[in-house]
C-alpha positions, 0 to 999 in steps of 0.5 A: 560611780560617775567622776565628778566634774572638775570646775576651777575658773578662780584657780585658772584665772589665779594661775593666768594673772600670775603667769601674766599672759592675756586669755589668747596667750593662756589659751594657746599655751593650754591647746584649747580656743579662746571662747573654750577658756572663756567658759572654762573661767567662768565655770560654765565648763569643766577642765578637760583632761587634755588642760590637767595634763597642760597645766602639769606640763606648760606651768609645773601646777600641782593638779591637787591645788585645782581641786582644793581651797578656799571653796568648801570653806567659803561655803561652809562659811556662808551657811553659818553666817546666813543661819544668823538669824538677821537674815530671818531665815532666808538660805539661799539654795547650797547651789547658789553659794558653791558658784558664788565661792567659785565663781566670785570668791572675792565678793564672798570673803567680802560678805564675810567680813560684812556680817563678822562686823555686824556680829562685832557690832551686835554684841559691842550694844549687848554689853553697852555699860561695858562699852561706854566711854571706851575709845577702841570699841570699832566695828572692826574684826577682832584680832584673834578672828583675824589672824585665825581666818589667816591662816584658815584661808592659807590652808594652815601652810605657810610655805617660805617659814616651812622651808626656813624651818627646814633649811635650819633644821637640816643645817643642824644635823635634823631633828636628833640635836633640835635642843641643841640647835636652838640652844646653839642657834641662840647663843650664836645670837647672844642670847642666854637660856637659863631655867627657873622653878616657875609657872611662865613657860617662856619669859625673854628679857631683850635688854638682857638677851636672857630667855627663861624656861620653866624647868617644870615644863615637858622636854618638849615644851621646853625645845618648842619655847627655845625654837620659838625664840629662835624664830622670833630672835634669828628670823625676824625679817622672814617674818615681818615679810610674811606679815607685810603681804597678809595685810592685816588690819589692826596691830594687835592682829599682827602681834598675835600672827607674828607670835602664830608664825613663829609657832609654825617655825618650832613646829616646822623645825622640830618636825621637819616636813621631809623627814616628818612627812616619810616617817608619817607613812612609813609608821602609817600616821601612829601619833605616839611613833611621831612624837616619840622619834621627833620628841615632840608632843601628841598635840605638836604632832597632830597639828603637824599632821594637818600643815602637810599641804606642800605643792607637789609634796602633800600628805593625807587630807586632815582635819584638826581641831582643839575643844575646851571643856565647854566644847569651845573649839579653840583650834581648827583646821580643815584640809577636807572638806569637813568644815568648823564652825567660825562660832560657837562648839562642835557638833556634841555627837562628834568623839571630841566630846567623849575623849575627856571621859576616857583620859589617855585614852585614844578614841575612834569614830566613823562618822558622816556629814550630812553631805553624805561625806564619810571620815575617820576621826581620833580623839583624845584628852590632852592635859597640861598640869601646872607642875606644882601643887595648886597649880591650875590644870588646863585640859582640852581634847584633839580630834585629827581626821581624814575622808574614810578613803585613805583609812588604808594609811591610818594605823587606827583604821585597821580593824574597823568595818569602814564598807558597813553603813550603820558603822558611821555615826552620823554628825553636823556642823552646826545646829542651824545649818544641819538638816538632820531631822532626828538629832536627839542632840539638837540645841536650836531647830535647823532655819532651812525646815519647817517646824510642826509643834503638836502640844499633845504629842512630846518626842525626844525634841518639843517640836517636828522637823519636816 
């Protein structure tokens, strides 16, 4: 199989502005003319082995980044917005959108936030009683998508708070004494932990510097809730820096990134990424070995699993996501090229769905995208009781996935016939941008095809996809 050319202009000329050095300077730095870095800026030529190499040895760049980033999510992002049909159907041609994503990135995300206002708009008049005499009812995004594509577009790895919670957990002995670390942390602060036979997992008094747990709640929950406070009572000024550079437009969306941040730090401090990423290959990605030697849940550990995208220090490629009941997709990240979609459930044909069937169960799936891109992917039903009778049970599903080409490394793959075709299942993003045209699964037909409905003929689908 032919290599398959590298083009990376956006990544080139990322690199040059934060190095500051003009194209006739970046140029010779890298051994190639001017008009040859001209093209390759602009992706009318592919990186030549000879530039990978000068980019290592002029600038220390980790070569994994100029393959990876905001392209196949840019696209994929695209696809769904112009399947709206607004756009009545018009899709651009795929080519079309990847050079766009590469060659114009910011005109992209901008698009992006364009058609995330008009969908805030459109439904801010479907509910217009709702709306009326309302003061906040803006066009602007919400603050939940907001902080969601922050992190999306960051590669769900948020390097400085990575480091912090690292440092700190290294600073206290690793992560065998982590409750202790946090309990001693916030003491060192004044704060008190105490725990209460209650429903709320984490209340904190600031007045009082008193912070209750829920004594119902998992060992693990409660060690994650002490850190989290830990990060929000100890590392404050971290992360109003973190905040300041996103940007964000609203309060309410920095509000609920700080609280996002400062769950990243728990986690990052109960899963070291050193230790967390040696141990991971050393057991070969088992879950139930991870959780188990980090005292952390299968939850905590999957969503770990997919942060690992370190410079010059990045784990297996995953994907994770979380679905409600209703196949809502309530978590996501994709360091694959496997993309969610922005609105709306996954795909129902995906092992996601089948896992609340099979309670405490792991399920495998080989399943392939329509770009012909292969992966194994785990599932499995996570519930979270209330600990008291009556109390309201919350149950969602985790899958967490990799390209088939790292199924060497995973524990689940072994067993599996990964070289037998009819092994992997086919599956999709999302209806409207999906071309298969036998999806007995189908919810709405695929705005790129033709549509054939013949009143004497009933298949499992009322109509024909051509």
């Amino acid at each position: 199989m032919a290599n398959q050319k590298l083009y990376a202009g956006a990544k080139l000329r990322e690199l040059r502005t934060r190095v500051g050095l003009t194209q006739k300077d970046f140029a010779g730095r890298l051994g190639v003319s001017l008009p040859y870095l001209n093209q390759m800026e602009n992706n009318n030529r592919p990186v030549s082995t000879t530039v990978v190499l000068s980019l290592v040895t002029e600038f220390g760049m980790d070569v994994s980044e100029l393959s990876t980033g905001d392209g196949e999510r840019l696209v994929s992002d695209m696809r769904e917005a112009l399947a709206d049909p607004v756009f009545g159907g018009n899709m651009p041609p795929l080519a079309d959108l990847r050079l766009t994503a590469s060659n114009a990135p910011g005109l992209a995300r901008a698009f992006l936030e364009l058609h995330q206002s008009y969908r805030q708009t459109h439904e801010r008049l479907a509910s217009l009683d709702e709306a009326l005499g309302r003061g906040d009812a803006s066009a602007s995004p919400s603050p939940w998508e907001e902080v969601r594509d922050f992190f999306h577009y960051c590669d769900n790895y948020i390097d400085a708070v990575d480091r912090a919670a690292e440092h700190f957990a290294s600073r206290e002995g690793g992560h065998n004494n982590m409750r202790v670390a946090a309990a001693s942390s916030l003491a060192n602060a004044g704060v008190s932990v105490s725990f209460a036979d209650a429903d709320r997992l984490r209340q904190y008094d600031p007045a009082q510097k008193a912070l209750t747990l829920s004594a119902r709640a998992a060992p693990e929950t409660q060690t994650f809730q002490m850190l989290l406070q830990v990060a929000l009572t100890r590392q404050e000024p971290l992360l109003e820096a973190t905040l300041d550079l996103a940007r964000f437009h609203s309060t309410g969306a920095r509000e609920i990134a700080k609280i996002g941040l400062a769950n990243y730090f728990a986690g990052a401090a109960l899963m070291p990424y050193g230790q967390f990423h040696e141990k991971a290959q050393t057991c070969r990605h088992d879950l139930e070995v991870l959780a188990g030697h980090f005292g952390a849940s299968i939850e905590q550990v999957a969503h770990r699993l997919s942060t690992l995208q370190r410079p010059g220090a990045k784990g297996i490629p995953f994907f994770f996501v979380r679905v409600d009941q209703a196949g809502t997709i309530t978590k996501r990240h994709s360091a694959t090229r496997l993309q969610f979609a922005r609105f709306g459930g996954a795909c129902p044909l995906w092992n996601v769905h089948r896992a609340f069937e099979t309670p405490g169960h792991f399920l495998r799936q080989l399943a392939e995208t329509p770009d012909g891109v292969r992966y194994i992917s785990l599932a499995r039903d996570i519930t979270k009781p209330g600990g008291r009778f009556g109390a309201p049970v919350r149950r969602y599903a985790i899958a967490l996935g990799c390209e088939v080409g790292h199924a060497d490394a995973l524990v689940y793959a072994d067993g599996m016939d990964t070289s037998r075709d009819s092994a992997f299942e086919p599956i999709g993003i999302s209806c409207r941008i999906c071309e298969r045209k036998g999806c007995h699964q189908r919810a709405v037909p695929p705005l790129e095809r033709r549509l054939v409905v013949d009143p004497n003929r009933r298949d499992v689908l009322p109509y024909q996809v051509e």
